[in-house]
TIKEMI-421144 format. One line per 8 residues: number of its first residue (from 1); their letters; for each residue x, y, z of N, C-alpha, C. Coordinates in pm, whole numbers. Each point is the difference from the previous one (the first is absolute). Example, Ala and Ser with C-alpha at 12.3 -4.5 7.8 and 13.67 -1.06 7.14 Angstrom:
2
1 = AS = 1319,-569,780,-89,119,0,90,120,0; -35,105,-72,82,119,6,-77,109,73
END
This chain:
324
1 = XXXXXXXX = 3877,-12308,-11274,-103,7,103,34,111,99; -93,60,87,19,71,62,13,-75,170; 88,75,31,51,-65,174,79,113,77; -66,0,114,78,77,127,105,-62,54; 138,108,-19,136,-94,16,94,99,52; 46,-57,81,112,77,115,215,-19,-63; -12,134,2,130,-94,-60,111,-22,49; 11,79,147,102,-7,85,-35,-10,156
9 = XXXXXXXX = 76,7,101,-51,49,138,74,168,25; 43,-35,-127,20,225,111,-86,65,39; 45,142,62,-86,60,28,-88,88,-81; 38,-14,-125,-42,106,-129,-92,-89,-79; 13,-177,22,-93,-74,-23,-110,-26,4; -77,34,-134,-166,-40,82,-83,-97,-112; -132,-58,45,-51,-80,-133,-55,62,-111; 24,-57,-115,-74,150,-105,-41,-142,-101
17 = XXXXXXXX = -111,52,-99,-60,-77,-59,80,-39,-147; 65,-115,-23,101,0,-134,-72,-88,-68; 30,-28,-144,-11,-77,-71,79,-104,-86; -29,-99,90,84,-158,22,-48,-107,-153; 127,-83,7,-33,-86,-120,-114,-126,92; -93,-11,-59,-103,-110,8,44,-159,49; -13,-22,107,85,-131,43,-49,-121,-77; 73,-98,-30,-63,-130,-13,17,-80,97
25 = XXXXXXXX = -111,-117,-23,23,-88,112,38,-122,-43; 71,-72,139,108,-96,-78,-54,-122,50; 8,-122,-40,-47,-106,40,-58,-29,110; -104,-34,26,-41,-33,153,-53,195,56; -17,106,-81,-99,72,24,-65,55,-65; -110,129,65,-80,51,-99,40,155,7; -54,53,-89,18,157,-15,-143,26,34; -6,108,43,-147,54,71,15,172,-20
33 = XXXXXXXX = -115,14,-58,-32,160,-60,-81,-4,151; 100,153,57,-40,19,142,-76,124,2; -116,-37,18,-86,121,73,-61,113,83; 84,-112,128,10,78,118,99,-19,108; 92,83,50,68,-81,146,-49,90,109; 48,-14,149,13,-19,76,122,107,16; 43,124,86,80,-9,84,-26,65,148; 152,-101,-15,13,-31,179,120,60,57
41 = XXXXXXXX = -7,10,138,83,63,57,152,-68,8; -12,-121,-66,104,-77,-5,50,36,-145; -29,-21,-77,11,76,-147,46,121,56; -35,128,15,19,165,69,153,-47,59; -33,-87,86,160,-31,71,153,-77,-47; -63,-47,-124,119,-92,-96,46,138,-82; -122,57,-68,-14,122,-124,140,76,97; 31,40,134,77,94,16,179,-81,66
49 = XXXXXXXX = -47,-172,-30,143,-64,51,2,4,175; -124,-27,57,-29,5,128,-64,-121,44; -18,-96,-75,-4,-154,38,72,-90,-16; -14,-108,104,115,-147,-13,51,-15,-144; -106,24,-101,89,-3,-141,9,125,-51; 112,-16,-125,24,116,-81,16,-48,-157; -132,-16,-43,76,-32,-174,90,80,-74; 62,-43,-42,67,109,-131,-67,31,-11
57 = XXXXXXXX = 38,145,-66,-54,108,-66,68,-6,-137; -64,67,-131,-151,29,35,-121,-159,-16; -93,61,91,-100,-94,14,-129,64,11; -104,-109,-35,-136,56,55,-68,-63,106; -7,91,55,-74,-68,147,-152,-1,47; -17,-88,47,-168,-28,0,10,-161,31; -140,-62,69,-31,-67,111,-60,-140,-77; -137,102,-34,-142,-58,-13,-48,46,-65
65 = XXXXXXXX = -97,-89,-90,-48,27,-137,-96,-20,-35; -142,-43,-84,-64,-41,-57,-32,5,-134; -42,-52,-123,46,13,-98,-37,-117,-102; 0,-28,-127,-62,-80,-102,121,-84,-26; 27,-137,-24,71,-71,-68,34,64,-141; 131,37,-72,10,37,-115,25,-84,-70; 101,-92,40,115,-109,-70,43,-96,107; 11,-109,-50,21,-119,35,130,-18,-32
73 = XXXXXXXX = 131,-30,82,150,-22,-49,-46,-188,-98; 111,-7,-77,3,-88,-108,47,-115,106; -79,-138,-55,-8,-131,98,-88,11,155; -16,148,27,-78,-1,187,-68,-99,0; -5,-77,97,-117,-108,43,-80,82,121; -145,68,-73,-68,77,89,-137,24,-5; -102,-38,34,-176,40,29,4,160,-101; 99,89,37,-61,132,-44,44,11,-100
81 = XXXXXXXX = -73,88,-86,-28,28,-150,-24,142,-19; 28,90,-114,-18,123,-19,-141,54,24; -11,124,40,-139,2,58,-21,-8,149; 104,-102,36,-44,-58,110,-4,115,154; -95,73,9,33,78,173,96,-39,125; 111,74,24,59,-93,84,45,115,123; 76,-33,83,63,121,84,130,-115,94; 76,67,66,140,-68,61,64,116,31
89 = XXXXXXXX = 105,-21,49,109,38,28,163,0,-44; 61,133,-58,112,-65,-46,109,150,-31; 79,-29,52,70,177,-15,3,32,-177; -26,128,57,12,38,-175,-224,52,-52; -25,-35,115,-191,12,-30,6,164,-65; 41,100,4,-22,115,-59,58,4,-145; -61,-31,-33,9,-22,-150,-117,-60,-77; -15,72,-170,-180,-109,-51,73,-142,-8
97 = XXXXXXXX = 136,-32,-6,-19,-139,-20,108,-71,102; -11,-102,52,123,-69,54,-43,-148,14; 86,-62,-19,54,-159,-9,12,-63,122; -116,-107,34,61,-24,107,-37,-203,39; 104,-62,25,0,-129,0,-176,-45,23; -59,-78,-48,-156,-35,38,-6,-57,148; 81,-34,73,-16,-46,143,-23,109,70; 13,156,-95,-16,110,122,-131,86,-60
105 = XXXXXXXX = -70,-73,-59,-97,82,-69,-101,-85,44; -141,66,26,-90,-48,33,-154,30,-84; -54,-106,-57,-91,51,-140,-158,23,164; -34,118,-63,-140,51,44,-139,-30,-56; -144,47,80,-82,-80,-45,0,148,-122; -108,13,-101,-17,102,-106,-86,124,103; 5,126,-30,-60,113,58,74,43,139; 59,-53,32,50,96,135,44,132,-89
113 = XXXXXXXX = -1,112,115,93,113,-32,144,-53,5; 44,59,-95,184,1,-34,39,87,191; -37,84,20,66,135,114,-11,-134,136; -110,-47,12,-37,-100,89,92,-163,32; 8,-26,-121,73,-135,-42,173,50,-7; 75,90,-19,103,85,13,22,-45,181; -57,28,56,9,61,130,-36,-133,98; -87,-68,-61,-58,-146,100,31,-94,11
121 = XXXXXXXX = 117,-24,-88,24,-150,18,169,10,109; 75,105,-27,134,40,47,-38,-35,155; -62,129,73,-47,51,171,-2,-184,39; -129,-87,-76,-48,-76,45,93,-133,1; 78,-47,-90,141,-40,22,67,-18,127; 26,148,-4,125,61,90,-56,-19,128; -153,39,52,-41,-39,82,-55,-106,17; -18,-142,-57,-7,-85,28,121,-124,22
129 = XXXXXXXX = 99,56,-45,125,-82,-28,15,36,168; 7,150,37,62,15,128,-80,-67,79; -137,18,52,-103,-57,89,-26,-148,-8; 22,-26,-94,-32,-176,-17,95,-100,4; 115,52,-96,137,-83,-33,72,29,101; 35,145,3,118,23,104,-28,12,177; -105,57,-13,-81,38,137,-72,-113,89; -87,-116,-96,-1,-105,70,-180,49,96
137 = XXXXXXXX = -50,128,-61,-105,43,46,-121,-135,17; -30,18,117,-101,-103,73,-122,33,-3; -110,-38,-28,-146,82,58,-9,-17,173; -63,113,21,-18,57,144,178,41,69; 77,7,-74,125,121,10,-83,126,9; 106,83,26,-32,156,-24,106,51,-56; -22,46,-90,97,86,-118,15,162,15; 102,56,2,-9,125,-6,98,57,-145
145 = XXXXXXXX = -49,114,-101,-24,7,-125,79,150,13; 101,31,12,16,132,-29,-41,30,-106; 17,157,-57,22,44,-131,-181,-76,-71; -79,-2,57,-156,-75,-35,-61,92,-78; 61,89,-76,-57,28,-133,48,34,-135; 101,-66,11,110,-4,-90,-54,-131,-53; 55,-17,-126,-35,-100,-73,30,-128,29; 115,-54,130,37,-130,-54,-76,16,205
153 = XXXXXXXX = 10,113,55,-81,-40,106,-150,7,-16; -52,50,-54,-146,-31,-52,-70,-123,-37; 117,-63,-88,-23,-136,-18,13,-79,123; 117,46,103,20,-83,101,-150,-25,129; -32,114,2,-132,-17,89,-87,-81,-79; -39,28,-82,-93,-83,-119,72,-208,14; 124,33,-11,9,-174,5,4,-45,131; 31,77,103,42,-35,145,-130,-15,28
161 = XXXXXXXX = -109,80,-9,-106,-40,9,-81,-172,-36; 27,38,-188,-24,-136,1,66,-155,8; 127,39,83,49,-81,78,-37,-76,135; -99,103,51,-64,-25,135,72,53,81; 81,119,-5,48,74,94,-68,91,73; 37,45,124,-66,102,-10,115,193,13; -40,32,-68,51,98,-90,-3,180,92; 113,70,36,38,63,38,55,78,-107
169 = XXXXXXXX = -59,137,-30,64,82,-92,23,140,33; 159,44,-62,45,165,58,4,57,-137; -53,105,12,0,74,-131,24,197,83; 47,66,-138,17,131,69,-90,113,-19; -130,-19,-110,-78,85,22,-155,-42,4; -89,125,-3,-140,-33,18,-18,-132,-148; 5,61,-41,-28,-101,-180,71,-111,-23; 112,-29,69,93,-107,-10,-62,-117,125
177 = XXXXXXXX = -49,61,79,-54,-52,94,-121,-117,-37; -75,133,-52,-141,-75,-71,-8,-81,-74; 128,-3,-113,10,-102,-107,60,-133,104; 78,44,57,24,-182,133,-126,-33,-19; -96,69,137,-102,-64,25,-82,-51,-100; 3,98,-155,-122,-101,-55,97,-75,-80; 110,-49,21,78,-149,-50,-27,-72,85; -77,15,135,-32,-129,99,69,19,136
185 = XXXXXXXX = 91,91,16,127,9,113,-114,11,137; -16,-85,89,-56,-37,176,-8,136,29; 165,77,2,31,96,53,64,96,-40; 3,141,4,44,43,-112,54,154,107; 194,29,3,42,88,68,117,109,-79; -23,110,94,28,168,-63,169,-64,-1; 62,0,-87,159,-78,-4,69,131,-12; -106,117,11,79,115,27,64,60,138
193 = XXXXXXXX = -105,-76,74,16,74,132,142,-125,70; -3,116,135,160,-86,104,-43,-111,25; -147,-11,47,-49,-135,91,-29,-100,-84; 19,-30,-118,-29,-111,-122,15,-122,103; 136,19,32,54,-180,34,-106,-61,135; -21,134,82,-70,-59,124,-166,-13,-29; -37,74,-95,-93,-77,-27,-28,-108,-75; 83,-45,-111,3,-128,-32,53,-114,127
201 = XXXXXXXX = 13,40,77,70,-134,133,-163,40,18; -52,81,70,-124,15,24,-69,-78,-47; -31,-29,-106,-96,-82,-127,68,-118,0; 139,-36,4,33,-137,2,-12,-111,114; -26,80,81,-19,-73,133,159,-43,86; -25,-75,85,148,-79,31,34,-72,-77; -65,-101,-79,56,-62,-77,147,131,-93; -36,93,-36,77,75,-115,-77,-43,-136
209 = XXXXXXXX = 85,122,-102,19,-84,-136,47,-69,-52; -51,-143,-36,83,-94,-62,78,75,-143; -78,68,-124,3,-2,-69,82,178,-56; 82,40,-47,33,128,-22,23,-38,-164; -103,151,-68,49,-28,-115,49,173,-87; 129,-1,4,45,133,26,47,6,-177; -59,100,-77,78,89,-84,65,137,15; -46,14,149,28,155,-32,148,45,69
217 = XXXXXXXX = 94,-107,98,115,10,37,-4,145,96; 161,27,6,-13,102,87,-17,57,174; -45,10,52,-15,-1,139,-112,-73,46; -76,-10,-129,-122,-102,23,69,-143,63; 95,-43,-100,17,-167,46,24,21,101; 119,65,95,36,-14,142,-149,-18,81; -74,114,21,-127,-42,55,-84,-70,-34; -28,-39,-149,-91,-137,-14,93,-106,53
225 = XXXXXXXX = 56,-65,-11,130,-94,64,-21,-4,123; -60,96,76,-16,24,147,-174,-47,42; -38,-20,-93,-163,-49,-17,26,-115,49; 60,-85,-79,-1,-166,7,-23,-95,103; -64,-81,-2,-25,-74,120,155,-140,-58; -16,-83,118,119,-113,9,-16,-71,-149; 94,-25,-72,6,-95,-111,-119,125,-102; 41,93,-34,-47,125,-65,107,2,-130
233 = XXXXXXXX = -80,27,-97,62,13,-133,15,147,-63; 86,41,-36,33,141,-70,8,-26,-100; -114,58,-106,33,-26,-168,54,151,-45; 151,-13,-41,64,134,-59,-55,6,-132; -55,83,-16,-77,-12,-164,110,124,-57; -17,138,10,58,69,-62,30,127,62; 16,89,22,36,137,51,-39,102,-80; -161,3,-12,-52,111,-73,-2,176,81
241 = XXXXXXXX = 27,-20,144,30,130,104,150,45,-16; 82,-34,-155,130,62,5,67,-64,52; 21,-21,125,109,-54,113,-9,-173,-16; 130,-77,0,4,-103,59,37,-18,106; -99,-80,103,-42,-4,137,109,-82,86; 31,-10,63,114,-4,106,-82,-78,127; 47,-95,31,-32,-113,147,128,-34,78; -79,35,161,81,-48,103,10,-189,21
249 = XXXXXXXX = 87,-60,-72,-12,-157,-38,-43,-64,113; 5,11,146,-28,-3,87,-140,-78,62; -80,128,-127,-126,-27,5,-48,-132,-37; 44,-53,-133,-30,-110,-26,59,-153,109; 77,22,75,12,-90,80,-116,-18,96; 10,114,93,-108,-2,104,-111,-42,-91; -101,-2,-113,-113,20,-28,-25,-152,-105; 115,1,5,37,-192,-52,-33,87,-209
257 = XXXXXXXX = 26,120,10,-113,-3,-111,130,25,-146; -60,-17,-131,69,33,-83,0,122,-127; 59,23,-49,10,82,-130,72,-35,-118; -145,25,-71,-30,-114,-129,40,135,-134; 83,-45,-136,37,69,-68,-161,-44,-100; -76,149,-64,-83,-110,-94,43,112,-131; 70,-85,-151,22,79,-79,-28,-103,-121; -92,75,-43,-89,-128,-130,91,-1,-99
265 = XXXXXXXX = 130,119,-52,70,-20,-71,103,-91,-21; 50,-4,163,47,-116,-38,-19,-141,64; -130,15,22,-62,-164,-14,-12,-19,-101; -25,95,-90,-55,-14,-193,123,-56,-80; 108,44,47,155,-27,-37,23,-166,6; -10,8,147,69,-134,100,-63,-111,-6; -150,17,-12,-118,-120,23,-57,8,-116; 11,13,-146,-92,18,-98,-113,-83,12
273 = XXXXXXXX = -31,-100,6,-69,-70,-14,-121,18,141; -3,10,132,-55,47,96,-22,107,-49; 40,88,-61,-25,157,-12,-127,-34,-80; 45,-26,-134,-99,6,-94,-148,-28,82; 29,-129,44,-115,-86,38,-74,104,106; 55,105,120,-77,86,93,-35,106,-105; 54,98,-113,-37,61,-78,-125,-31,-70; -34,-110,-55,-138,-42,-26,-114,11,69
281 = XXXXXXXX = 77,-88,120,-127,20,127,-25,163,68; 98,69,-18,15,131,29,-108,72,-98; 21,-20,-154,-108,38,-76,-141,-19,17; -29,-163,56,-135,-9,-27,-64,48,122; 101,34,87,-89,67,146,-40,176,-61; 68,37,-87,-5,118,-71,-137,23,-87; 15,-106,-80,-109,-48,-110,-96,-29,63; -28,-81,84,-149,-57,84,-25,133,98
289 = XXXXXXXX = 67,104,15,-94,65,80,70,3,133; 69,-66,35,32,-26,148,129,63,63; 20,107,-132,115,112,48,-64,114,-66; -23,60,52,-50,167,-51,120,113,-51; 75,29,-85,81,62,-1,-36,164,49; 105,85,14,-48,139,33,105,116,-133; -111,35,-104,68,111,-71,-24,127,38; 138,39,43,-61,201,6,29,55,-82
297 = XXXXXXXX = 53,12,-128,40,61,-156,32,-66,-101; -70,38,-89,41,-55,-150,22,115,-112; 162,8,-26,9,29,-99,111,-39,-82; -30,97,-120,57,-57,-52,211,26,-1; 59,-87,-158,125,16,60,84,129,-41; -87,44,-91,94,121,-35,-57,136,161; -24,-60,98,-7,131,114,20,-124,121; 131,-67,-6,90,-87,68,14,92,108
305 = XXXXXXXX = 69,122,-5,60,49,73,-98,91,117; -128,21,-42,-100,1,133,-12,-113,33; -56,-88,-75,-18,-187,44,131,-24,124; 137,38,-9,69,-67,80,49,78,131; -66,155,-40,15,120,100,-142,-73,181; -129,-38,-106,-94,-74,73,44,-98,94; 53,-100,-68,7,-108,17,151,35,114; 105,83,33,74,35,84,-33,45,123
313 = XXXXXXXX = -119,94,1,-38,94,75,-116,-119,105; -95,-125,-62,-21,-96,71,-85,80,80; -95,65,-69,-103,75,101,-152,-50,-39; -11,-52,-104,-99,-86,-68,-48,-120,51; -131,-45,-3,4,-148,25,-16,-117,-139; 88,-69,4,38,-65,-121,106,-9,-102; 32,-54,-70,62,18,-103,-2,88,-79; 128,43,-64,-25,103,-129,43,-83,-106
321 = XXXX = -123,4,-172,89,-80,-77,10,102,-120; 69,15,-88,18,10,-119,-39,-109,-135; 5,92,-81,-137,-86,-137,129,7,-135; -34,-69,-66,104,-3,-125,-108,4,-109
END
């Protein structure tokens, strides 16, 4: 089979397209002929040995997937069947085929786009695990959404919304802007300019923001952190601005408030069973309509290396996926 695979972290290291022996799957999963993934800036950031983890090498790296049931491992006790449309999450997605336990696979309705279903069920997860599970999001809170056109913040205005929040979004350009607002975002600010933070206090009132839901790290958290009203929640999602963000601890005393780790990987690890069960519900908010995903490129995998040049540079609104 063909798969994008990294084989070291040096500096002479890069991903190139090889041809891998065909996995099987072993009891209790399925093999899935993959169609489409997803990458992410978290992927971009493992691919160079610049995140909390580091798999051996060599490996293939990739997120999120969508893709046909191929094979059923021998004895699985499982609903899905060959044929079957499915999409999940599971390292190793860049590749046409990978194996992955059925608690992390999620079967789809028939006709979605593969580029769409790749990309919609991951964001909506990640942002609902943080806002709901970890975050504790209330209706009539106010949420503020960095990074609101990025994929897992895109989803976040979209669920914070239909959470009954009301929804505060920073984005850094004209077009990134626009896609907030038509995900639903109340409010929608230039996260380019100095005055970001004082105008979100502006919009939050005295109360503050209860709600921070940060991927983008960096100098951002110190000043979103500075948003918060008393008993204020910081969801650390990820550090897509390069930098991991740095706090005066201080803060969280005076403001009674906290900072919340949200990492679906390893809730997926630690909680299997909760995982699975929000992954479903994560899907059908995908499937029914009630998460809009955002694609800005599709291609395919043999021109990876514009696909991941895009997807670095983060000047797009949306996802970039690759096609198998």
């Amino acid at each position: 089979m063909r798969a994008l695979q990294l084989p070291g972290y040096g500096p002479d290291d890069r991903i190139t397209l090889q041809n891998l022996p065909r996995p099987q799957p072993a009891p209790g999963e399925v093999r899935i002929r993959v169609q489409a993934c997803g990458i992410s800036y978290v992927d971009l950031l493992l691919a160079r040995g610049a995140y909390q983890v580091r798999p051996p090498p060599p490996f293939v790296p990739g997120s999120e997937y969508s893709g046909i049931v191929d094979e059923v491992g021998e004895g699985t006790d499982t609903h899905l069947a060959p044929g079957d449309p499915v999409c999940g999450t599971r390292q190793g997605a860049w590749a046409e085929y990978i194996c992955a336990p059925v608690g992390r696979v999620q079967a789809l309705p028939p006709g979605i786009d593969p580029a769409l279903a790749a990309v919609g069920s991951a964001p909506a997860y990640t942002a609902l695990y943080g806002l709901r599970e970890r975050g504790a999001l209330k209706a009539g809170e106010t949420l503020l959404v960095l990074g609101a056109a990025g994929a897992v913040g895109h989803a976040a205005v979209q669920i914070g919304r239909a959470l009954g929040a009301r929804v505060l979004a920073l984005a850094s350009s004209e077009a990134k802007r626009m896609a907030a607002h038509e995900a639903g975002a109340d409010a929608v600010i230039d996260g380019s300019g100095e005055d970001w933070k004082e105008q979100v206090k502006r919009l939050a009132g005295p109360r503050g923001v209860d709600v921070v839901f940060d991927p983008v790290g960096g100098p951002a958290t110190d000043a979103a952190f500075r948003t918060l009203g008393w008993g204020g929640r910081h969801l650390m999602v990820g550090f897509a601005g390069g930098e991991i963000g740095t706090l005066k601890t201080n803060l969280a005393i005076v403001k009674g408030a906290a900072l919340v780790g949200v990492d679906v990987r390893q809730f997926g690890e630690r909680e299997p069973a909760r995982a699975a069960a929000l992954l479903t519900e994560s899907v059908g908010w995908f499937a029914e309509g009630r998460i809009r995903p955002l694609v800005h490129r599709v291609l395919p995998v043999e021109r990876f290396d514009e696909a991941a040049a895009l997807a670095q540079e983060r000047q797009g609104v949306g996802r970039i996926v690759i096609t198998f």
